[in-house]
SEVEX-566040 format. One record per residue: residue number from 0; residue in one letter; chain; y negated, z, x negated of N, C-alpha, C in turn. Coordinates in Angstrom, 3 decimals. Example, Ala and Ser with C-alpha at 12.3 -4.5 7.8 and 13.67 -1.06 7.14 Angstrom:
NODE; 0; a; A; 5.690; 7.800; -13.190; 4.500; 7.800; -12.300; 3.300; 7.800; -13.200
NODE; 1; s; A; 2.250; 7.080; -12.850; 1.060; 7.140; -13.670; -0.030; 7.870; -12.900
***
This chain:
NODE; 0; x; A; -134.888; 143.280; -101.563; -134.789; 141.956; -100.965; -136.185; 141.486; -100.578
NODE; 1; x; A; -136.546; 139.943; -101.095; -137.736; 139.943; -100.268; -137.667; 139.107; -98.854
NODE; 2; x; A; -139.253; 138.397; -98.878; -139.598; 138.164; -97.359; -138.568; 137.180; -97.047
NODE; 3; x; A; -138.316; 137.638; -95.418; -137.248; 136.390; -94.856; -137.729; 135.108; -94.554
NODE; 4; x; A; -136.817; 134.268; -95.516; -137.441; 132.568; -95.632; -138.113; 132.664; -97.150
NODE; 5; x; A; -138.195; 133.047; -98.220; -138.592; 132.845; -99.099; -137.170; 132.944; -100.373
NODE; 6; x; A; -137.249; 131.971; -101.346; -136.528; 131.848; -102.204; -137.364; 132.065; -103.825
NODE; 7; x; A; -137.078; 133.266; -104.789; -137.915; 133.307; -105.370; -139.526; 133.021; -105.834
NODE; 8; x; A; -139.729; 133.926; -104.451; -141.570; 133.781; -104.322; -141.940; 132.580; -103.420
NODE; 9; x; A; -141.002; 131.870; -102.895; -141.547; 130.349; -103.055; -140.699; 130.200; -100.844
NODE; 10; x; A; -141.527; 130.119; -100.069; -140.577; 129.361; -99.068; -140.392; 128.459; -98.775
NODE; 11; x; A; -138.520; 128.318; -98.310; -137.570; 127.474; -98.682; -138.587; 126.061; -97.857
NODE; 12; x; A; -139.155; 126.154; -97.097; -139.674; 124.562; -96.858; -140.482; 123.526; -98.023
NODE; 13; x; A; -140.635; 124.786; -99.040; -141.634; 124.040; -99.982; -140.395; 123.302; -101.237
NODE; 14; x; A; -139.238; 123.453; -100.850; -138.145; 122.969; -102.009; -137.507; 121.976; -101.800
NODE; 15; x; A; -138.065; 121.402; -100.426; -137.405; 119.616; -100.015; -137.320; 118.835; -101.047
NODE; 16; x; A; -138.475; 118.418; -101.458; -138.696; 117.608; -102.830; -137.561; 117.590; -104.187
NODE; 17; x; A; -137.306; 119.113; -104.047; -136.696; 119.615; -105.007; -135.451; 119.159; -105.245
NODE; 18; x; A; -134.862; 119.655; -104.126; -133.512; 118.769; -103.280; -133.137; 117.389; -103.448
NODE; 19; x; A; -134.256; 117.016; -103.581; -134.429; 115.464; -102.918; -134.234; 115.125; -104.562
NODE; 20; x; A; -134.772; 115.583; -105.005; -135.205; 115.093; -106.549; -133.655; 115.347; -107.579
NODE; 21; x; A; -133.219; 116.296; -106.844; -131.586; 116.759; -107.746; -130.797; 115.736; -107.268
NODE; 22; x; A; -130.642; 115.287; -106.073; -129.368; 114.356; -105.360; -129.826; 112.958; -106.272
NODE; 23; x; A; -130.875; 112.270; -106.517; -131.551; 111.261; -107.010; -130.936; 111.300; -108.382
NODE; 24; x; A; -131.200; 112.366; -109.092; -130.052; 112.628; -110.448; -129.067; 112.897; -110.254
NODE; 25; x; A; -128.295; 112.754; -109.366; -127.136; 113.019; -109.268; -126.622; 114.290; -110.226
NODE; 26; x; A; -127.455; 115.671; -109.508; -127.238; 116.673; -110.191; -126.837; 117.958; -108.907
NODE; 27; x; A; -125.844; 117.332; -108.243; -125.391; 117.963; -107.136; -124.436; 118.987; -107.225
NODE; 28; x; A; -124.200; 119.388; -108.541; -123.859; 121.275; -108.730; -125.101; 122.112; -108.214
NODE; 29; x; A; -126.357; 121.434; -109.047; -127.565; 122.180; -108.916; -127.992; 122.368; -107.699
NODE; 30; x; A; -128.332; 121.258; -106.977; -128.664; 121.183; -105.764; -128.080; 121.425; -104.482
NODE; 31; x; A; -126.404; 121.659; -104.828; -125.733; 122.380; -104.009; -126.215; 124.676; -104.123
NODE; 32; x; A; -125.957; 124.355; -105.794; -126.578; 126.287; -105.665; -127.556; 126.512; -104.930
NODE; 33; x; A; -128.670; 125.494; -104.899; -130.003; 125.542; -104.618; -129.909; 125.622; -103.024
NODE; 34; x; A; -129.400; 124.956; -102.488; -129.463; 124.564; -101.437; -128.417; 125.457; -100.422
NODE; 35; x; A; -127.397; 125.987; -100.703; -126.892; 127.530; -100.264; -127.869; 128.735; -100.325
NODE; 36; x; A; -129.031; 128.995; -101.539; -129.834; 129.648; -101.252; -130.963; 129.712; -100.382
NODE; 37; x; A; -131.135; 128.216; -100.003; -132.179; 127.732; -98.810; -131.774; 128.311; -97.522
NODE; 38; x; A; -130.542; 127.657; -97.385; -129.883; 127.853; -95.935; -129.343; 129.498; -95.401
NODE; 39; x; A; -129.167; 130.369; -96.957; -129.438; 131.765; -96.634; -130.903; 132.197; -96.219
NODE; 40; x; A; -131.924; 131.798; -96.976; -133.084; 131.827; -96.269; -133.332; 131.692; -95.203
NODE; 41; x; A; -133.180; 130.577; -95.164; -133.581; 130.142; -93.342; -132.941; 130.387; -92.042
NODE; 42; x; A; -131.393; 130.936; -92.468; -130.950; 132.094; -91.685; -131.917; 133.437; -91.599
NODE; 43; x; A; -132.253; 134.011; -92.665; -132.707; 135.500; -93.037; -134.171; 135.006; -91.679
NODE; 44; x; A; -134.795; 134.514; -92.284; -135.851; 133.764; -91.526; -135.642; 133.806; -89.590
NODE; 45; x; A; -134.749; 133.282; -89.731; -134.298; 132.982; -88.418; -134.747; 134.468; -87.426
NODE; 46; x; A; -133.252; 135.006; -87.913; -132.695; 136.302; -87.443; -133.972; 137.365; -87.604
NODE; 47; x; A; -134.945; 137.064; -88.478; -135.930; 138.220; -88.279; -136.889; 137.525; -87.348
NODE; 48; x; A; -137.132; 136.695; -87.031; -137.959; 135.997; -85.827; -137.583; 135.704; -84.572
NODE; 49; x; A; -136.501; 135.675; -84.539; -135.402; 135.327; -83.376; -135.933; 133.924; -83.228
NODE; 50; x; A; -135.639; 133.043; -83.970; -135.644; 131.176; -83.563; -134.357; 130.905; -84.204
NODE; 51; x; A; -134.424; 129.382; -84.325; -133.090; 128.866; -84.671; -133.704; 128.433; -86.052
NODE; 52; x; A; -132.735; 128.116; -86.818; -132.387; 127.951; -88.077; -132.970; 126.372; -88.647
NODE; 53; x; A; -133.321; 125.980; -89.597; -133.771; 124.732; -90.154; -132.185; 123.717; -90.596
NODE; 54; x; A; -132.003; 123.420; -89.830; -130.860; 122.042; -90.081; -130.859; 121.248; -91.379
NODE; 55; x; A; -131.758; 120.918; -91.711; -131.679; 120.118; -92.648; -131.067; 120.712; -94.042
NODE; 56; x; A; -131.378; 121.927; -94.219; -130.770; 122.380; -95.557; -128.827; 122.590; -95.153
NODE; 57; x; A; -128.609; 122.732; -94.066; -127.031; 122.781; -93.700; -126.881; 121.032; -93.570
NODE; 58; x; A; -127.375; 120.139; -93.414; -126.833; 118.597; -93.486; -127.140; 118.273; -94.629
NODE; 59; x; A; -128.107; 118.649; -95.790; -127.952; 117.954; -97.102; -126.774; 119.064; -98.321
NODE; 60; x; A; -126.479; 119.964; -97.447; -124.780; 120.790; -97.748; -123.819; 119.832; -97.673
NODE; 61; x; A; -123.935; 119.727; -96.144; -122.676; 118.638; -95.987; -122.463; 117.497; -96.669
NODE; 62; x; A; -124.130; 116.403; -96.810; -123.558; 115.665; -97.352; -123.366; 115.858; -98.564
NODE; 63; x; A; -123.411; 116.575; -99.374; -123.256; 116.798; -100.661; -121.507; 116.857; -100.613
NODE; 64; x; A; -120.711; 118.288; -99.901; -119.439; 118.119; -99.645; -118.926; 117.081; -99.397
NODE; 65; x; A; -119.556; 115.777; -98.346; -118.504; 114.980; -98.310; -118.617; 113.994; -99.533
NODE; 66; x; A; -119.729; 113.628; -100.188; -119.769; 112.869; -101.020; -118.353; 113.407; -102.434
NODE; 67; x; A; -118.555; 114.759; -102.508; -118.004; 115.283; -103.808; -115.966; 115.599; -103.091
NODE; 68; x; A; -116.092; 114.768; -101.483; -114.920; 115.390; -100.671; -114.366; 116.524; -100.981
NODE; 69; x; A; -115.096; 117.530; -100.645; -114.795; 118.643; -100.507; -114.506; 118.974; -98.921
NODE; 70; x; A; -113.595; 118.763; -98.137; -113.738; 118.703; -97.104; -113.777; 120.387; -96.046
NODE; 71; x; A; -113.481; 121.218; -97.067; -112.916; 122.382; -97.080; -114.173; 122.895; -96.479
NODE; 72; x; A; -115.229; 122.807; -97.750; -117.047; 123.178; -97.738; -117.746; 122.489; -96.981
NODE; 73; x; A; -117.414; 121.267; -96.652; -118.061; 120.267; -95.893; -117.853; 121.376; -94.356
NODE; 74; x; A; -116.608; 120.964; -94.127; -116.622; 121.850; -92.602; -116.543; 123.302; -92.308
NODE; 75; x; A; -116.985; 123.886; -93.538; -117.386; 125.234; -93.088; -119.142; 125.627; -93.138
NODE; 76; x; A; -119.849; 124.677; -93.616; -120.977; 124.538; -93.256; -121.602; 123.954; -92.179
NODE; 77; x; A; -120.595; 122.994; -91.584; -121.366; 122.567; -90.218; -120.519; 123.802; -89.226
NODE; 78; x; A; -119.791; 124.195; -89.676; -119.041; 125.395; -88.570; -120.065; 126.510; -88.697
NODE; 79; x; A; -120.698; 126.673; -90.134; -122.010; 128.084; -90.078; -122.994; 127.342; -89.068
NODE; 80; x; A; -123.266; 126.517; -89.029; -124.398; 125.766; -88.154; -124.296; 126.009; -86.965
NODE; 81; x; A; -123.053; 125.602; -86.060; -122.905; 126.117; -85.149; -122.713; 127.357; -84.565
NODE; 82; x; A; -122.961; 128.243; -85.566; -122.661; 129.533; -85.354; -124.101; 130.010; -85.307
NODE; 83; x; A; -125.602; 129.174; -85.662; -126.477; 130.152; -85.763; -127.570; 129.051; -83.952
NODE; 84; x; A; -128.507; 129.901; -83.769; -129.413; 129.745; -82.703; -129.859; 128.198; -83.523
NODE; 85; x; A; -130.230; 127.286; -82.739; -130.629; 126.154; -83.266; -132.304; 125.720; -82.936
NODE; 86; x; A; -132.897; 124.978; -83.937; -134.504; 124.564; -83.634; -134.448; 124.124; -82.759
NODE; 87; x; A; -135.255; 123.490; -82.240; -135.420; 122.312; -81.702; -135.357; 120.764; -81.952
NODE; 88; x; A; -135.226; 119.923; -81.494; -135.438; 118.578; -82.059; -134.463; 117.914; -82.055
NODE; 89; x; A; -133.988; 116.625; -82.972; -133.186; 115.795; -82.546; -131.737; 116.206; -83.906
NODE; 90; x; A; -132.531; 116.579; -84.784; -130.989; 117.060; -85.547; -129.913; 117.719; -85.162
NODE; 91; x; A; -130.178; 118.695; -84.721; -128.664; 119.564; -84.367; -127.901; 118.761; -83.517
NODE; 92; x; A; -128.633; 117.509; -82.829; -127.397; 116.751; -82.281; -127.175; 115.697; -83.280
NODE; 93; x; A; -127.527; 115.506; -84.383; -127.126; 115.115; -85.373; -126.423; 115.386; -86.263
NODE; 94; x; A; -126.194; 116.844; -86.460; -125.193; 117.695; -87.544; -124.358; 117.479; -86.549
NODE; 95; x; A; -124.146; 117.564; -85.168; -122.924; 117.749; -84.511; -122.037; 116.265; -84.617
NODE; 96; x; A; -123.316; 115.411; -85.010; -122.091; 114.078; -84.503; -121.182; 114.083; -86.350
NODE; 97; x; A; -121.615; 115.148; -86.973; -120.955; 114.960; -88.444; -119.293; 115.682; -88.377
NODE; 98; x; A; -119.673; 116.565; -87.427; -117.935; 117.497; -87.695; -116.885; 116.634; -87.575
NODE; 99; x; A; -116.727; 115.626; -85.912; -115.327; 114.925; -86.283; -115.061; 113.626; -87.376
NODE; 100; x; A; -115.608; 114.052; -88.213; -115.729; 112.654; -89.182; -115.079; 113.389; -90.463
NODE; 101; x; A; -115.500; 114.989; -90.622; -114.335; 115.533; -91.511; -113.640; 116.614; -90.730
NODE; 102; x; A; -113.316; 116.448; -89.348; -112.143; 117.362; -88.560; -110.878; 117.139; -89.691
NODE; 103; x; A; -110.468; 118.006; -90.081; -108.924; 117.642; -90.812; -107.915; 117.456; -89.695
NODE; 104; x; A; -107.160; 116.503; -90.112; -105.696; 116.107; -88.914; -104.807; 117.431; -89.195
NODE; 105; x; A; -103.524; 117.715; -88.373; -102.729; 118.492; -88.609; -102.685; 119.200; -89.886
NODE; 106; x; A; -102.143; 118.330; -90.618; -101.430; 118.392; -92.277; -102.190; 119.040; -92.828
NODE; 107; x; A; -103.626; 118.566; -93.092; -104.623; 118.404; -94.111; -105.123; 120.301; -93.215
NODE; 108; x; A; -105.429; 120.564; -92.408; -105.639; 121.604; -92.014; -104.931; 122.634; -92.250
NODE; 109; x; A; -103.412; 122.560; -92.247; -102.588; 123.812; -92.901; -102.779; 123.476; -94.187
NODE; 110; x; A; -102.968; 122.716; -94.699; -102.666; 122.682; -96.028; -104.403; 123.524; -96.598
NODE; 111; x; A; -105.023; 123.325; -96.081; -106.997; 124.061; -96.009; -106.473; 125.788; -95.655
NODE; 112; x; A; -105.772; 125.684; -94.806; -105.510; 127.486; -94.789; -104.242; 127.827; -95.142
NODE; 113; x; A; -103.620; 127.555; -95.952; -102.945; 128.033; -97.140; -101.492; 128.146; -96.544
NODE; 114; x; A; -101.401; 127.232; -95.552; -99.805; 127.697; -95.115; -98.731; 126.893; -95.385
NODE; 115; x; A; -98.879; 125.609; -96.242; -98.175; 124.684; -96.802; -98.543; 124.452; -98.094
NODE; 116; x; A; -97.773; 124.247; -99.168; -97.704; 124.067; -100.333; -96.407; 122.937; -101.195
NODE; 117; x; A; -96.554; 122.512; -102.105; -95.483; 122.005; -102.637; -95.044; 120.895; -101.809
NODE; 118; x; A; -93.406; 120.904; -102.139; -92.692; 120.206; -100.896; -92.926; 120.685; -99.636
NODE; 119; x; A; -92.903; 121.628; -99.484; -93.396; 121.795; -97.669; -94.422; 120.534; -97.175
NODE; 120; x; A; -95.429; 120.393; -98.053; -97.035; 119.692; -97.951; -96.203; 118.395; -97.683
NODE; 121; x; A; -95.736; 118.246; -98.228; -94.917; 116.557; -98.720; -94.018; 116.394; -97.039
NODE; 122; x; A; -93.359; 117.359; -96.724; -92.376; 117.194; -95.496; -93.204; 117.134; -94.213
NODE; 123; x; A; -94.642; 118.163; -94.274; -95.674; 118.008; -93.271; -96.334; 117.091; -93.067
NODE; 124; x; A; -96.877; 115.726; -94.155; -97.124; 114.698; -94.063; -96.279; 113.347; -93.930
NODE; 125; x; A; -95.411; 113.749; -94.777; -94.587; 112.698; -94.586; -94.349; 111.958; -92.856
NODE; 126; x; A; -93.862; 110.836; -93.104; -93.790; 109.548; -91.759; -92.238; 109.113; -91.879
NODE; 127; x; A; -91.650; 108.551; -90.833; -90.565; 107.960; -90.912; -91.006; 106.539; -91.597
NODE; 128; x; A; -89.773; 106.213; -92.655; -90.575; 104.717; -93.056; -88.804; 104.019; -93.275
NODE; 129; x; A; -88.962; 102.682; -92.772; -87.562; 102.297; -93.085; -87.091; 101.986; -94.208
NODE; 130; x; A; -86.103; 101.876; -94.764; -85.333; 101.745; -95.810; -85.120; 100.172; -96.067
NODE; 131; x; A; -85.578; 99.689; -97.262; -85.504; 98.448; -97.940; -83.836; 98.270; -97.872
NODE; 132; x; A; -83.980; 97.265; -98.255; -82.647; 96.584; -97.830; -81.597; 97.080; -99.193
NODE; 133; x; A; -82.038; 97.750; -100.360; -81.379; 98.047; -101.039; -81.129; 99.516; -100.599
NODE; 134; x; A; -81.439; 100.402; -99.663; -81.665; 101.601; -99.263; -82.317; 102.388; -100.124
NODE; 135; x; A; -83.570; 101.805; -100.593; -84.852; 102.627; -101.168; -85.810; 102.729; -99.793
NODE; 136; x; A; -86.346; 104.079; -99.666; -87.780; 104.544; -98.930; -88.782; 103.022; -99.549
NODE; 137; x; A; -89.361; 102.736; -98.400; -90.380; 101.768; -98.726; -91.519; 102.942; -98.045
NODE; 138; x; A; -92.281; 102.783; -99.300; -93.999; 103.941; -98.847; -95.212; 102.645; -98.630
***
């Protein structure tokens, strides 16, 4: 393994551009791989220095998830965020104002940890809706 904070020879601060340059092509498979390997870095980084972690590679995660609505990945990356020691500065209260914007409601949350499927999914979302005058469900 090498040094903590470096991504093939190279550390992860020097790959902003890089990032920057994949989302611009709208080549956000790439820049999502890329960018999971950053944010392992800058954990590794972290934890061998004892500071907090670089934010920015966990918010250009997210937005990548919500753009591609992945809401699944979206909020398990700002949930790793909160799980590690944080920098300083004005972001981390910025990743925080991102979680309730993809909090999943009830439904959408069992249905994320695997405990509804099928018709179940359908009976967990479903709403009372009144009946048209011919007694059809109006949706």
């Amino acid at each position: 393994m090498g040094k903590p904070g470096f991504v093939d020879g190279r550390h992860y601060t020097t790959y902003a551009e890089e990032v920057r340059r994949l989302k611009r092509m709208c080549d956000l498979d790439r820049a999502e791989a890329l960018l999971l390997r950053l944010v392992q870095a800058t954990d590794a980084e972290a934890r061998a220095n004892r500071w907090g972690v670089a934010p920015w590679y966990y918010e250009q995660l997210a937005i990548i998830y919500a753009k591609e609505k992945e809401l699944a990945n979206e909020l398990a990356i700002l949930e790793r965020y909160e799980r590690q020691a944080k920098s300083p500065g004005a972001r981390p209260a910025k990743i925080a104002q991102r979680r309730p914007y993809c909090e999943p409601g009830p439904a959408v949350a069992a249905t994320l940890a695997g405990r509804f499927s099928g018709p179940r999914l359908l009976a967990a979302t479903e709403t009372q809706v009144p009946l048209s005058g011919k007694g059809e469900m109006v949706l």
